[in-house]
PAZAPA-4460 file (N, C-alpha, C; in steps of 0.05 Angstrom, whole numbers, plus 32768, in hexadecimal, padded with zeros to 4 digits):
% residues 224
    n_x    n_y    n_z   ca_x   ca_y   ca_z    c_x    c_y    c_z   seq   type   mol
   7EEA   80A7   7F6A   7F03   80A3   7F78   7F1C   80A6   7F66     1      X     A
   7F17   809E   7F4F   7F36   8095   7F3C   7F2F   80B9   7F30     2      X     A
   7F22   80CB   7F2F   7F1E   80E0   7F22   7F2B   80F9   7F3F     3      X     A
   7F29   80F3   7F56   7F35   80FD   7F66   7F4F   80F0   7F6D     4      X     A
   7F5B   80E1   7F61   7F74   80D8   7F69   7F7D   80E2   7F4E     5      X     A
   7F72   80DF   7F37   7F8C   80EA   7F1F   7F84   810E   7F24     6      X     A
   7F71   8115   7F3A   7F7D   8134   7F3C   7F93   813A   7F52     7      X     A
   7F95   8128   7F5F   7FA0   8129   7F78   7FBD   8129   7F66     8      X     A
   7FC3   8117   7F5F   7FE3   8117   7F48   7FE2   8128   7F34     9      X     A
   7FD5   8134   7F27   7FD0   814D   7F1C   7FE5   8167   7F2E    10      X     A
   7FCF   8169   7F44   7FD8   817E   7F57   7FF7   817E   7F58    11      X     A
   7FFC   815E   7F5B   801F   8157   7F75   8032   815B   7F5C    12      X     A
   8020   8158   7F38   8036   8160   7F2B   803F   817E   7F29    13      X     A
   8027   818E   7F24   8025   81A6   7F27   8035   81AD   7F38    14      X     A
   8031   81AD   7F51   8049   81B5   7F64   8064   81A8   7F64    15      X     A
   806E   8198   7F56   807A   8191   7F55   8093   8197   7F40    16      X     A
   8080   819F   7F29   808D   81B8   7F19   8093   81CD   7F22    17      X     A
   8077   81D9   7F33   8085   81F4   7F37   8097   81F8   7F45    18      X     A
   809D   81E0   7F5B   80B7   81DD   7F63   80CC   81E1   7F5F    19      X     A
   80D9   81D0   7F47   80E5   81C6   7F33   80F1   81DE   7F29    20      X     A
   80D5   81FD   7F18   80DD   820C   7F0A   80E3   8225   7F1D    21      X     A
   80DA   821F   7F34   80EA   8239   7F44   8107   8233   7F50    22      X     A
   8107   821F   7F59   8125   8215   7F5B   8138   821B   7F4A    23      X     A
   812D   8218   7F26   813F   8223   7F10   8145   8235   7F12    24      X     A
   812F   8249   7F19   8130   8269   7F1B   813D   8278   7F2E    25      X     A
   813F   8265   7F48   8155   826E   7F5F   816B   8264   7F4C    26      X     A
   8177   8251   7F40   8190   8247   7F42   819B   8258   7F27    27      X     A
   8180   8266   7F17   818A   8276   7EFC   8190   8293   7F09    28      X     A
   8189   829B   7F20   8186   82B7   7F33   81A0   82B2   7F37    29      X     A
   81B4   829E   7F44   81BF   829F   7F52   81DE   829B   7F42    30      X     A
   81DE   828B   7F32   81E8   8292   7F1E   81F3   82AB   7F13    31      X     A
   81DF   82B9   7F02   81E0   82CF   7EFF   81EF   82E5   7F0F    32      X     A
   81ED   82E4   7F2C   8200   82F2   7F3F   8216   82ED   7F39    33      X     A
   821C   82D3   7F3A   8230   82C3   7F3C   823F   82D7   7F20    34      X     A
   8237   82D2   7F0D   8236   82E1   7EF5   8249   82FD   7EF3    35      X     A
   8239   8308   7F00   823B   8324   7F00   824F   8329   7F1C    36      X     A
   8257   831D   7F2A   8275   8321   7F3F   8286   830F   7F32    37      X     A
   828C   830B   7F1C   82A6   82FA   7F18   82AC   8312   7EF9    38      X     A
   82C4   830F   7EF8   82D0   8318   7EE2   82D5   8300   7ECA    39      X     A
   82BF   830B   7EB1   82C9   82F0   7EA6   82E0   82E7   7E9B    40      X     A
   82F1   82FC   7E93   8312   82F6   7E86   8325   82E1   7E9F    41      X     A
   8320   82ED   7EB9   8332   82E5   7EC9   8322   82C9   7EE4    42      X     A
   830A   82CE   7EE4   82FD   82BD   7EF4   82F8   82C4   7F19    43      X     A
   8307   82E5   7F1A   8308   82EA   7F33   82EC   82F9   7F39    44      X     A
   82E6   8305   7F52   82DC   8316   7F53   82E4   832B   7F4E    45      X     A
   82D0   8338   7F41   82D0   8360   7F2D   82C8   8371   7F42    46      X     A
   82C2   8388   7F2F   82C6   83A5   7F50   82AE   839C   7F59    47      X     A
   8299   8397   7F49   827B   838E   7F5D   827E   8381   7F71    48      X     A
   8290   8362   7F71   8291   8356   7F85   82A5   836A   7F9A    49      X     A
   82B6   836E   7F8B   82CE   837B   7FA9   82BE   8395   7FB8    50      X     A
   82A2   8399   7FAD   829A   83B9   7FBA   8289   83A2   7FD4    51      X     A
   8278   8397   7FC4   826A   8381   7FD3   8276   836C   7FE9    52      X     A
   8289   8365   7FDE   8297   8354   7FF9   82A7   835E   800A    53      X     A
   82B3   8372   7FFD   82BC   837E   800C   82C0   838A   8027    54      X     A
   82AB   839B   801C   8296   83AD   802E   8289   8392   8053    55      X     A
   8280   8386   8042   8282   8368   8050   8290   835F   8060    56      X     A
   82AF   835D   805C   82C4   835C   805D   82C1   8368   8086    57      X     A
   82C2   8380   8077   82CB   83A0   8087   82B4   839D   809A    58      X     A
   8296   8393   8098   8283   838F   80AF   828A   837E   80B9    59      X     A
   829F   8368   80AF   8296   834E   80BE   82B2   834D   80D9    60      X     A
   82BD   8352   80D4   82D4   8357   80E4   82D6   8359   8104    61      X     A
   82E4   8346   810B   82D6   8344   8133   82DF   8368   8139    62      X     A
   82D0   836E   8154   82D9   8383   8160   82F0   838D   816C    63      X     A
   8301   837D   816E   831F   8377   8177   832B   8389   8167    64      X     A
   8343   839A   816A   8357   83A3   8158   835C   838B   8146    65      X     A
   8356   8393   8129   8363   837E   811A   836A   838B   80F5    66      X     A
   8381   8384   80F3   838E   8391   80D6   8387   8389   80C1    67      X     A
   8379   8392   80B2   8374   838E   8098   837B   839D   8086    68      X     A
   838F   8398   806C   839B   8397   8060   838A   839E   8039    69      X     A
   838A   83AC   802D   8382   83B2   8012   839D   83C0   8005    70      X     A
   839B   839E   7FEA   83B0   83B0   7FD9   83AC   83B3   7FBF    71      X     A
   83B5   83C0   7FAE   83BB   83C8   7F90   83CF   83B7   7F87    72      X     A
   83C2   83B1   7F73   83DC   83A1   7F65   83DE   83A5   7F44    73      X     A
   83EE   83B0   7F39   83EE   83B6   7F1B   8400   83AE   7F09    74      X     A
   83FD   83A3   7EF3   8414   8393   7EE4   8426   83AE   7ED6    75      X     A
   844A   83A9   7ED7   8457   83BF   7ECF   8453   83B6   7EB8    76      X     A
   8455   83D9   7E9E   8451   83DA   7E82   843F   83C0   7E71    77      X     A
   8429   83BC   7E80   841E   83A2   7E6E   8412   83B1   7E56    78      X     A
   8417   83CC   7E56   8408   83CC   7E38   841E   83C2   7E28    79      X     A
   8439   83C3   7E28   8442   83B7   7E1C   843B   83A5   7E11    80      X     A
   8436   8389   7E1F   8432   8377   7E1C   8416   8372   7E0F    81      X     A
   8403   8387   7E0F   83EE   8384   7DF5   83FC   838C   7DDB    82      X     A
   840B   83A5   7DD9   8413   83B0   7DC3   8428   839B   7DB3    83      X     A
   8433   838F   7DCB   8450   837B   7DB7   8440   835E   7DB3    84      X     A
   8435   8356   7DBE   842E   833C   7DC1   8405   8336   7DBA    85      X     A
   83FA   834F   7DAF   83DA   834B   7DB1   83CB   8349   7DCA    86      X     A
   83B0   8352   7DC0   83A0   8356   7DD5   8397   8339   7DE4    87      X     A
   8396   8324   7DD4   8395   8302   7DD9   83A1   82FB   7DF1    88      X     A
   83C3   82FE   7DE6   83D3   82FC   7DFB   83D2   8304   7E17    89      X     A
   83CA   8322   7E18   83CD   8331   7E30   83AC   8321   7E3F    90      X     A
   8399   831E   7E32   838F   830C   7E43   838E   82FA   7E4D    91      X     A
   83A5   82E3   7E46   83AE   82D1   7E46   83BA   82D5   7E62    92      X     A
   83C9   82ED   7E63   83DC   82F6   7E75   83D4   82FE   7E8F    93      X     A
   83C1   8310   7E85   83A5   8314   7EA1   83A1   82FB   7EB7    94      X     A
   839A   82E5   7EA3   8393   82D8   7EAB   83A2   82C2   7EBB    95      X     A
   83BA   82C2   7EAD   83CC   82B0   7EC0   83D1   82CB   7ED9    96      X     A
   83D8   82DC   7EDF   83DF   82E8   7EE5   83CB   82EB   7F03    97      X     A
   83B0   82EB   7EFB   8398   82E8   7F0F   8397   82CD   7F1E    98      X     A
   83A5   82B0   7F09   83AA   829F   7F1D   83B1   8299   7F2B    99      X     A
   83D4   82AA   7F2A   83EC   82AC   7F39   83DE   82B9   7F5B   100      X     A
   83D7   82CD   7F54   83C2   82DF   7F67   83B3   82D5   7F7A   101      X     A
   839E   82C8   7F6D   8391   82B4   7F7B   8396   82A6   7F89   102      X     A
   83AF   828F   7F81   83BD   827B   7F88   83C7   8284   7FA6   103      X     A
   83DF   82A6   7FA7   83E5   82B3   7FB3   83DD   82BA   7FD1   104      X     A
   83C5   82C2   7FC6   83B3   82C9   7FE3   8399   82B1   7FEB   105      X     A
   8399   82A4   7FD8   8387   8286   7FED   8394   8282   800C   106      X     A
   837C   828B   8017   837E   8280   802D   838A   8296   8043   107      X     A
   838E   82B3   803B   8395   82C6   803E   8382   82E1   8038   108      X     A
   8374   82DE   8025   835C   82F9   801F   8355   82EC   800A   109      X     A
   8349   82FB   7FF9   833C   8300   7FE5   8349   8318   7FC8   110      X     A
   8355   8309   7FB4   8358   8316   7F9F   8342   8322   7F89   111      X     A
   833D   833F   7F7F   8331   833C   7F69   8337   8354   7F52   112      X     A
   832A   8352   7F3B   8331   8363   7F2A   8329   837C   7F22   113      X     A
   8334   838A   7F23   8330   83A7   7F27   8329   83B6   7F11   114      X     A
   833C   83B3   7EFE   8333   83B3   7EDE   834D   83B3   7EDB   115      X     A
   8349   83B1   7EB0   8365   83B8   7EA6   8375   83A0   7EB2   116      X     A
   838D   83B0   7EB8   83A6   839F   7EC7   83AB   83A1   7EE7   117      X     A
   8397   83A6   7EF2   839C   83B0   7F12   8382   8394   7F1B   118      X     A
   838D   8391   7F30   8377   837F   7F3F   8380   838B   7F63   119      X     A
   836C   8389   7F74   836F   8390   7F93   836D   837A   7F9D   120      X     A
   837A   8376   7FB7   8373   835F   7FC7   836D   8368   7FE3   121      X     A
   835B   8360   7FF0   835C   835F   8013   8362   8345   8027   122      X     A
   836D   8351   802F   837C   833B   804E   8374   8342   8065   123      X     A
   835B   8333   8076   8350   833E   8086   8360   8334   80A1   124      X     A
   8362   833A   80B1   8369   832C   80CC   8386   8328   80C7   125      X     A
   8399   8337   80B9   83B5   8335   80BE   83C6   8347   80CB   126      X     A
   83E3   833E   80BE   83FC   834C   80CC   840D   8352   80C1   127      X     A
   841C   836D   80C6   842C   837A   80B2   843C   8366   80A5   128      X     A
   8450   8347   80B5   8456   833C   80AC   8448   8321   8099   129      X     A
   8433   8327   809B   841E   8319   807E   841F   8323   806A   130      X     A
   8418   8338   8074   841F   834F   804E   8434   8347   8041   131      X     A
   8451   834B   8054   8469   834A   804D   8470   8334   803F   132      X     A
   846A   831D   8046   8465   830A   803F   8457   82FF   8023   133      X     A
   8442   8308   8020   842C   8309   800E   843A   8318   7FF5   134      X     A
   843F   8331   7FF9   8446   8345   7FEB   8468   8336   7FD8   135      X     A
   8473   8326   7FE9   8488   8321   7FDE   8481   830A   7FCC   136      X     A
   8478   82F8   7FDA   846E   82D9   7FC6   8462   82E4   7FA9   137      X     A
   8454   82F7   7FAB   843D   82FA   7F8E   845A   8309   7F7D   138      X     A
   8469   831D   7F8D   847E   8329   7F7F   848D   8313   7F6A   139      X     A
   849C   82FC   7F7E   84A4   82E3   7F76   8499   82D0   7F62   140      X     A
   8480   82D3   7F68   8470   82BC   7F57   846E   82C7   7F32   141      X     A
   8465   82DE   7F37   8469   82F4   7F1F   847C   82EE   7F0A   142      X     A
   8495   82EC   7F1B   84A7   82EB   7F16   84B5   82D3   7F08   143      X     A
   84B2   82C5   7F16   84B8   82A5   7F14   849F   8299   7EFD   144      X     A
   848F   82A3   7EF0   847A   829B   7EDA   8489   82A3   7EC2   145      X     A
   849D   82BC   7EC4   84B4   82C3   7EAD   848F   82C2   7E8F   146      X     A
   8493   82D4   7E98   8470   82DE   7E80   8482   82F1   7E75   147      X     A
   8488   82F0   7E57   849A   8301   7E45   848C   831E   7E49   148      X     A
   849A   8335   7E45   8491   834B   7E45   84B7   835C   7E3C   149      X     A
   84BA   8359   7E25   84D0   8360   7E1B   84D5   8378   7E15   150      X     A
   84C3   838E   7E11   84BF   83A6   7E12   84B9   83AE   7E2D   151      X     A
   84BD   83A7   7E48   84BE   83AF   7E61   84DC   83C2   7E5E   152      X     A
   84DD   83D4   7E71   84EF   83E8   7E71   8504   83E0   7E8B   153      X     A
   84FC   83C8   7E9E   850B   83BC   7EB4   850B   83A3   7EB7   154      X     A
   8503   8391   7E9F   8507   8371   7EA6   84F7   8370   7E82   155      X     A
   8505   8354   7E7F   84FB   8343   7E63   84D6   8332   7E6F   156      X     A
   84D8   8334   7E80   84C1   8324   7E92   84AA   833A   7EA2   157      X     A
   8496   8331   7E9B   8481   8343   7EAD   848E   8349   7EC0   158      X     A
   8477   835F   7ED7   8483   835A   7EF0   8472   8377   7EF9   159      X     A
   846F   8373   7F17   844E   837A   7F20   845C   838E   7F33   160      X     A
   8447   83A3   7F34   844F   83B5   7F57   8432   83B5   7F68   161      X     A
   8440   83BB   7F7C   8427   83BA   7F96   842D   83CC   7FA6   162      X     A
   8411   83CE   7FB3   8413   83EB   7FC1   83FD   83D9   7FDB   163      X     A
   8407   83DC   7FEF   83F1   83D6   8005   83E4   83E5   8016   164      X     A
   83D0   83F1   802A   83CE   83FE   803C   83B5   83EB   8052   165      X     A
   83C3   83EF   806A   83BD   83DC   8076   83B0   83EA   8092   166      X     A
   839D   83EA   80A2   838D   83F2   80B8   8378   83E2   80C6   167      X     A
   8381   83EB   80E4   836E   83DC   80F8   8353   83EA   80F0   168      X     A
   8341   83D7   80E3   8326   83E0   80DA   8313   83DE   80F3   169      X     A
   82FB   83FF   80EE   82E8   83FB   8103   82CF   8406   80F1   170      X     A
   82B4   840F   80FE   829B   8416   80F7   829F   842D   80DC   171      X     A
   82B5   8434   80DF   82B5   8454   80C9   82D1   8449   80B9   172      X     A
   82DC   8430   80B2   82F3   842A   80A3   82DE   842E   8084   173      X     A
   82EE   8437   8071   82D8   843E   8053   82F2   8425   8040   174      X     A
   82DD   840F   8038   82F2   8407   8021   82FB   8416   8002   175      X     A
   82EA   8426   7FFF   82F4   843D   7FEA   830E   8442   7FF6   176      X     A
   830A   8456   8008   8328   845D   8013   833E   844C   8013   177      X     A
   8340   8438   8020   834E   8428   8026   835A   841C   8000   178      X     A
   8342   8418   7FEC   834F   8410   7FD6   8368   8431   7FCB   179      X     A
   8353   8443   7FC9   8367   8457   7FC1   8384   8460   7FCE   180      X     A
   8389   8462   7FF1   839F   8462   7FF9   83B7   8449   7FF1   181      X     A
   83AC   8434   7FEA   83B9   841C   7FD9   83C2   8427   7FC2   182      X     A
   83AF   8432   7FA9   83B9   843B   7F94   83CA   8455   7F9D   183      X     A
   83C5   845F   7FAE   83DD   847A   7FB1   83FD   846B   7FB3   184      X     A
   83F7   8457   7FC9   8411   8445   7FD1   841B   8438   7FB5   185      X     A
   840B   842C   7FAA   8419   841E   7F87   8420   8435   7F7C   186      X     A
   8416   8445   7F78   841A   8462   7F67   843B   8468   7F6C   187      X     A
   8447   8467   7F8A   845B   8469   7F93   8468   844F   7F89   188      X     A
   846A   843E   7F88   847E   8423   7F80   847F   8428   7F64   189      X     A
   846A   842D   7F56   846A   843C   7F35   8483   844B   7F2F   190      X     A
   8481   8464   7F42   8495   847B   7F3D   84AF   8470   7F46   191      X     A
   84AC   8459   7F55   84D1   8454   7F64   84DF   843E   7F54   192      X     A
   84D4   843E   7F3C   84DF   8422   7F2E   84CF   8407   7F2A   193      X     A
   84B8   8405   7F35   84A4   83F5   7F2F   84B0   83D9   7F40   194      X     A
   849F   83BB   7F3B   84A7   83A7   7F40   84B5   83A3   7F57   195      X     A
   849F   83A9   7F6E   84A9   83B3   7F85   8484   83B5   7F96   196      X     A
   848D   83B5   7FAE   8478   83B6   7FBC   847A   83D2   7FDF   197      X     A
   8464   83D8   7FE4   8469   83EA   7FFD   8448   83EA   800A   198      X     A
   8453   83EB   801E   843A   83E9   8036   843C   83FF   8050   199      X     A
   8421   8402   8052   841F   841E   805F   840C   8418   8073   200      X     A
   8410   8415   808E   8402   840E   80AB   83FD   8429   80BB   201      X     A
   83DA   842F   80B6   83D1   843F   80C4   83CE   843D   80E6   202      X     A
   83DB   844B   80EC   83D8   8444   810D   83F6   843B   811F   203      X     A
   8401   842F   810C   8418   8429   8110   8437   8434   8108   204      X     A
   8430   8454   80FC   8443   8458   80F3   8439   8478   80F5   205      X     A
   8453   848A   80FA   844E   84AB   8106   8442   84AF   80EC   206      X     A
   8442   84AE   80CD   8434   84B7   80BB   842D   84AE   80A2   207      X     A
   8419   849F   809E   8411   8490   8090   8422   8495   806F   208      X     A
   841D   84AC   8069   841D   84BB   8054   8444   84B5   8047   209      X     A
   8455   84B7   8063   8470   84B2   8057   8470   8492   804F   210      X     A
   845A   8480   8054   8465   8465   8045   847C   845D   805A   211      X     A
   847C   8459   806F   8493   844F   807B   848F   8440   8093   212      X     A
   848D   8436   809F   8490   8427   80B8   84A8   8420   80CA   213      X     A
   84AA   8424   80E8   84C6   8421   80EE   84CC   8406   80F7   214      X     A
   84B1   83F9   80F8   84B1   83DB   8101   84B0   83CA   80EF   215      X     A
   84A7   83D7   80D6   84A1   83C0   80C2   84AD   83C9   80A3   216      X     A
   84B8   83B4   8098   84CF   83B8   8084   84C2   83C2   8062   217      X     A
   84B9   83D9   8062   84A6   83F0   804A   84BA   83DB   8036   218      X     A
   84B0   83C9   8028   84C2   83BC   800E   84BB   83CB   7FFB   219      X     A
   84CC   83D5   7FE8   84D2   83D7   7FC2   84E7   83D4   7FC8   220      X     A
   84E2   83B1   7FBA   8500   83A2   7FB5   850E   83AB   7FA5   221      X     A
   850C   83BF   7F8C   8510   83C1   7F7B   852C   83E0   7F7B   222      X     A
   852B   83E4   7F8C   8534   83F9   7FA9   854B   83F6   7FAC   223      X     A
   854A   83DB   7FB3   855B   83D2   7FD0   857A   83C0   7FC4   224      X     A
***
């Protein structure tokens, strides 16, 4: 009896471990993902996560007409700011810069990092006047952090451009696309003086391509 009871607790330890060591192994698995979608400089999600959630994003979306919003966002002349100030710094800078971001769109989409000095964000379920909105605060906030950049060619202070492009998503919306018509749109606030933002509403406007809207106010503050 006592020779079948110390096997019986034998067994319950045995399983009990192996419990124990697969549990580790899910929580070291899971981890590891965890891992590999975060950017470690900045703490956001990297292109892995943004292809992955994205994409996500874009399935999950009710069937209703509804605007969803992808933008570019790129810091003006930050090489500067490696070249005058070290490579240390500018990650330093990244990084506040990713919190500002974050901070920005909580509760609104999802920010992440793109590489380099560019990060994308999506705003699912919005309105031209969200962007507008959005687009101006991060402008502001940028701003108001006063992050030296003394070799800038338009301010002593960093300072960021954005490019948005925004569409009622359905079965055939491609988030590739949607990130690159963004970078075409930043590409444009680039060439107009930078530190400045513009949004471009497919569906809602005779041609996507002029950047303009007659209902909704195309901002580069930098313009105006």
């Amino acid at each position: 009896l006592k020779k079948t009871k110390v096997a019986d607790n034998k067994e319950k330890a045995a399983a009990l471990n192996l419990k124990i060591n697969l549990q580790k192994a899910e929580n070291e698995i899971k981890l590891a993902e965890l891992r590999s979608e975060r950017d470690a400089l900045t703490g956001l999600g990297n292109r892995y996560a943004l292809q992955k959630q994205g994409q996500k994003m874009l399935r999950n979306i009710p069937e209703q007409k509804t605007l969803v919003a992808v933008g570019m966002l790129d810091l003006d002349f930050f090489k500067h700011v490696n070249d005058h100030y070290g490579h240390l710094q500018g990650d330093v800078v990244l990084k506040e810069i990713a919190d500002i971001l974050f901070d920005c769109f909580d509760g609104y989409g999802e920010i992440y990092r793109f590489g380099g000095d560019e990060y994308v964000a999506i705003i699912p379920q919005c309105t031209a006047a969200i962007i507008n909105k959005l687009a101006g605060k991060v402008r502001r906030r940028v701003e108001d952090a006063h992050i030296l950049n003394e070799k800038s060619t338009i301010s002593d202070y960093l300072t960021l451009s954005q490019g948005y492009y925004a569409c009622i998503v359905d079965e055939n919306t491609d988030l590739d696309e949607m990130i690159d018509k963004a970078d075409t749109i930043l590409y444009e606030v680039k060439k107009h003086g930078k530190n400045g933002f513009r949004v471009a509403i497919k569906g809602n406007c005779p041609d996507v391509e002029t950047l303009e809207h007659e209902d909704f106010e195309m901002s580069n503050e930098n313009e105006q």
